[in-house]
C-alpha positions as CSV (number, residue, x, y, z in Angstrom):
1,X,180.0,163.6,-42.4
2,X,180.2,160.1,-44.0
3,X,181.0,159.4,-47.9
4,X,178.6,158.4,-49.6
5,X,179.8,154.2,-50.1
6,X,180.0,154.6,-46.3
7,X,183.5,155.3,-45.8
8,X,184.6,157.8,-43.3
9,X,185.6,161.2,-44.5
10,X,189.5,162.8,-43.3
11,X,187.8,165.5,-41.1
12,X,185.2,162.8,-39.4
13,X,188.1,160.4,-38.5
14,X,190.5,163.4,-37.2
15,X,187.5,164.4,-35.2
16,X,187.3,160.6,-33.5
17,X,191.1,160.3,-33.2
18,X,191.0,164.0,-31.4
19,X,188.0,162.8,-29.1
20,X,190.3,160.0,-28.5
21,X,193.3,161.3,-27.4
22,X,191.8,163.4,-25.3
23,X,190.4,159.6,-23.6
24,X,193.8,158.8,-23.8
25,X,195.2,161.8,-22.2
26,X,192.8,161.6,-19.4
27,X,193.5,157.7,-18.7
28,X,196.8,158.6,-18.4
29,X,196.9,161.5,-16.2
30,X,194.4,159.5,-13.8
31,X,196.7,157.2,-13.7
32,X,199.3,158.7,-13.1
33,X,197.6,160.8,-10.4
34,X,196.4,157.9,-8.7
35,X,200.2,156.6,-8.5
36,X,201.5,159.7,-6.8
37,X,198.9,160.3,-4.7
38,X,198.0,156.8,-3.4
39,X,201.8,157.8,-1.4
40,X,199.9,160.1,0.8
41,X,196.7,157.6,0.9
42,X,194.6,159.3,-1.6
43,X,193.6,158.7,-5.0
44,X,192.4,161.1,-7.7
45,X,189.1,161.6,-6.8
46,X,189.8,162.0,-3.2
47,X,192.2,164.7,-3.8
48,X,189.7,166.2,-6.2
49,X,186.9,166.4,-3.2
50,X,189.7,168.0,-0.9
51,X,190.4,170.4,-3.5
52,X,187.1,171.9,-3.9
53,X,186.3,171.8,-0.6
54,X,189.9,173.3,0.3
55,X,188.6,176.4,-2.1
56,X,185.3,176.4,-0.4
57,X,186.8,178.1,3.1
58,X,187.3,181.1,0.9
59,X,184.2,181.4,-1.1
60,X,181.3,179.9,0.5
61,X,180.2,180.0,4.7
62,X,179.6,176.6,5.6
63,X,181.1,174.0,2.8
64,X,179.3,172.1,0.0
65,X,176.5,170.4,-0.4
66,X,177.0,166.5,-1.6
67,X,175.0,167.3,-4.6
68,X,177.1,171.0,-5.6
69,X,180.0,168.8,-5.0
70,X,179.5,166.6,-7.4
71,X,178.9,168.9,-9.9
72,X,182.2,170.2,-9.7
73,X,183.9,166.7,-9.5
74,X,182.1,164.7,-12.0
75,X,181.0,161.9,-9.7
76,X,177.8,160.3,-9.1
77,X,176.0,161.5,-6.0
78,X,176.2,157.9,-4.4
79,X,179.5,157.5,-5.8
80,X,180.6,160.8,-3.8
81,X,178.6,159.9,-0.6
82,X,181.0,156.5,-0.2
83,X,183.8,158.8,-1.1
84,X,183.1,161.3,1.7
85,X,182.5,158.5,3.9
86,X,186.0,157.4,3.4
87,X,187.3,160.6,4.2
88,X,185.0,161.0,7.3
89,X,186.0,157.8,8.3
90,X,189.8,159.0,8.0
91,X,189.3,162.1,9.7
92,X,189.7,164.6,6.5
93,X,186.0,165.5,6.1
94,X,182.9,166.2,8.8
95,X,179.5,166.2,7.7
96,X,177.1,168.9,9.5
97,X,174.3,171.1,8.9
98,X,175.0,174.8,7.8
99,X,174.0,177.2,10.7
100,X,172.5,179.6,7.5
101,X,170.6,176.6,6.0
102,X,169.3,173.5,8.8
103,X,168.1,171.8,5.5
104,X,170.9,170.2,3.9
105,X,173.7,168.5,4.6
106,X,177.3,170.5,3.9
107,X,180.8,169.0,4.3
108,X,183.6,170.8,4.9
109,X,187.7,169.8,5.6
110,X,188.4,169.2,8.8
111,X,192.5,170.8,10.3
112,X,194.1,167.3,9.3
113,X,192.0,167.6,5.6
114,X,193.6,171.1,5.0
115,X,196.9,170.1,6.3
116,X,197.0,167.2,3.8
117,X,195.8,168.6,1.1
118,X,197.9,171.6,1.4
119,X,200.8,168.9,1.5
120,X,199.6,167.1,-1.5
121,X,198.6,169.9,-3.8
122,X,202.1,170.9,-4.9
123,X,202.7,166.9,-5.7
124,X,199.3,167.1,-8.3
125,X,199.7,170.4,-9.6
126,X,203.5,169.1,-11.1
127,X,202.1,165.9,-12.7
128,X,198.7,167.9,-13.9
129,X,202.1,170.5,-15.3
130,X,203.9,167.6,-16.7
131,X,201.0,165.4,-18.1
132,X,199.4,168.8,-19.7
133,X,202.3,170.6,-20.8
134,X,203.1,167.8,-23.5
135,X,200.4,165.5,-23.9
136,X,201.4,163.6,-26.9
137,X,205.0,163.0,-25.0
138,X,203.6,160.2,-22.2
């Protein structure tokens, strides 16, 4: 993709400038997310954890493993373990075995984790809306 005295070529930089506004764009709606959310004591990856797990009751028996969780929330797994921590500690999440699987460990959302996340879901959803809908606007 380079010239040939080394210079880079028009459709080599307007892939890096693309790569980085999408950087951009996701700084900023982390950001952002993290502001609006650190109202209900949560931050952006928090909420993300509560969301899966909030789809989980419908799809799957017994929760999510750490590991399928962190799949699904780009996080490292020991990252995630001190984040689920945090929310065992504050009552959102419990940590059990699955009564169809005694091998692993699943978490699930405990009454006060659905209740706040089903508080807090419409308050991400309209500044995932807003930051999406114009991207090159913020």
């Amino acid at each position: 993709m380079a010239a040939k005295n080394g210079e880079v070529d028009g459709a080599e930089r307007a892939l890096v400038e693309q790569w980085r506004d999408m950087l951009a764009l996701h700084a900023r709606t982390q950001c952002e997310l993290d502001r609006v959310l650190h109202r209900h004591g949560l931050c952006a990856s928090d909420f993300e954890v509560l969301d899966v797990l909030a789809d989980s009751t419908a799809n799957v028996v017994c929760g999510y493993r750490v590991q399928e969780i962190a799949e699904r929330v780009h996080l490292t797994q020991s990252a995630l373990s001190r984040l689920i921590a945090r929310l065992e500690k504050d009552g959102l999440v419990e940590r059990g075995l699955c009564a169809e699987d005694r091998r692993g460990v699943r978490v699930e959302l405990t009454g006060k984790g659905r209740a706040l996340h089903g508080d807090v879901l419409p308050v991400q959803r309209a500044v995932l809306t807003r930051m999406l809908a114009r991207p090159d606007a913020h």
